[in-house]
KOLBALO-733636 format. One record per residue (C-alpha): y, x, z. Coordinates in steps of 0.5 Angstrom, whole numbers, padded with zeros to 4 digits, always signed. Layout:
YXZ;...
END
This chain:
+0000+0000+0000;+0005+0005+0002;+0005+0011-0004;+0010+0014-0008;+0008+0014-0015;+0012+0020-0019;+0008+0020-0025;+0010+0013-0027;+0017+0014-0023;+0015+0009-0018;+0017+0009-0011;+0015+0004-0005;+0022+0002-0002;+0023-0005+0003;+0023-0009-0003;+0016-0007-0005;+0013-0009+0001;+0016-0016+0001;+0013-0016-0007;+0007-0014-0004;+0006-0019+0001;+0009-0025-0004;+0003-0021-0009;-0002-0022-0003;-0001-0030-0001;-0002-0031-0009;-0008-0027-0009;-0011-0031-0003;-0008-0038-0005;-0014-0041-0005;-0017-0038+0001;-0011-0040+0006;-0008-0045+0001;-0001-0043+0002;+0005-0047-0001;+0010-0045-0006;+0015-0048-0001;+0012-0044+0005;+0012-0037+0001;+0019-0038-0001;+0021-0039+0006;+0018-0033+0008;+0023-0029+0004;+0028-0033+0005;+0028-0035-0003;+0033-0041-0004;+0028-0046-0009;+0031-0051-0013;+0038-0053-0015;+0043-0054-0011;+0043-0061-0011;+0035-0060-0008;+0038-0054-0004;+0043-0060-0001;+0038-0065+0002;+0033-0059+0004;+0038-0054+0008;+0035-0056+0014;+0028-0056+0013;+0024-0053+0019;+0018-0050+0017;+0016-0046+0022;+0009-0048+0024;+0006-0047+0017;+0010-0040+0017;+0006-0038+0023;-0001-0038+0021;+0001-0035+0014;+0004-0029+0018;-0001-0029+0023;-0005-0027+0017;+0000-0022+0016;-0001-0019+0022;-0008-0018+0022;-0008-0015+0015;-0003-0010+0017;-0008-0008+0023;-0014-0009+0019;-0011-0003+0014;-0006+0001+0019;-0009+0009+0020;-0011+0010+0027;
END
């Protein structure tokens, strides 16, 4: 997950690991069934058109968030070097 790729000039910044994240919640989609809706939020990405915007500024998302970052985490732990 962590690398620098000088060959293709690519390197690992702080968006990357977002990019990595968002990759892995399409890849486990069917395992987990994480909504569109539920990935957005957790990068804070705005979905819609203003006028959607306007009637969903208030939604709270925050216990169908948990379980997919609880995921995270424990991925994370799975793969971190001791």
């Amino acid at each position: 997950m962590g690398f620098n790729d000088e060959s293709r000039e690519r390197k690992q910044i702080v968006h990357s690991f977002r990019g990595t994240f968002r990759s892995l919640c399409d890849t486990y989609q069917n395992e987990h069934n994480i909504s569109f809706e539920i990935k957005e939020a957790v990068l804070d990405h705005h979905i819609g058109n203003e006028v959607t915007q306007a009637y969903n500024h208030k939604a709270d998302y925050t216990e169908q968030i948990r379980p997919l970052l609880q995921w995270w985490a424990d991925y994370l732990d799975r793969i971190r070097v001791t």
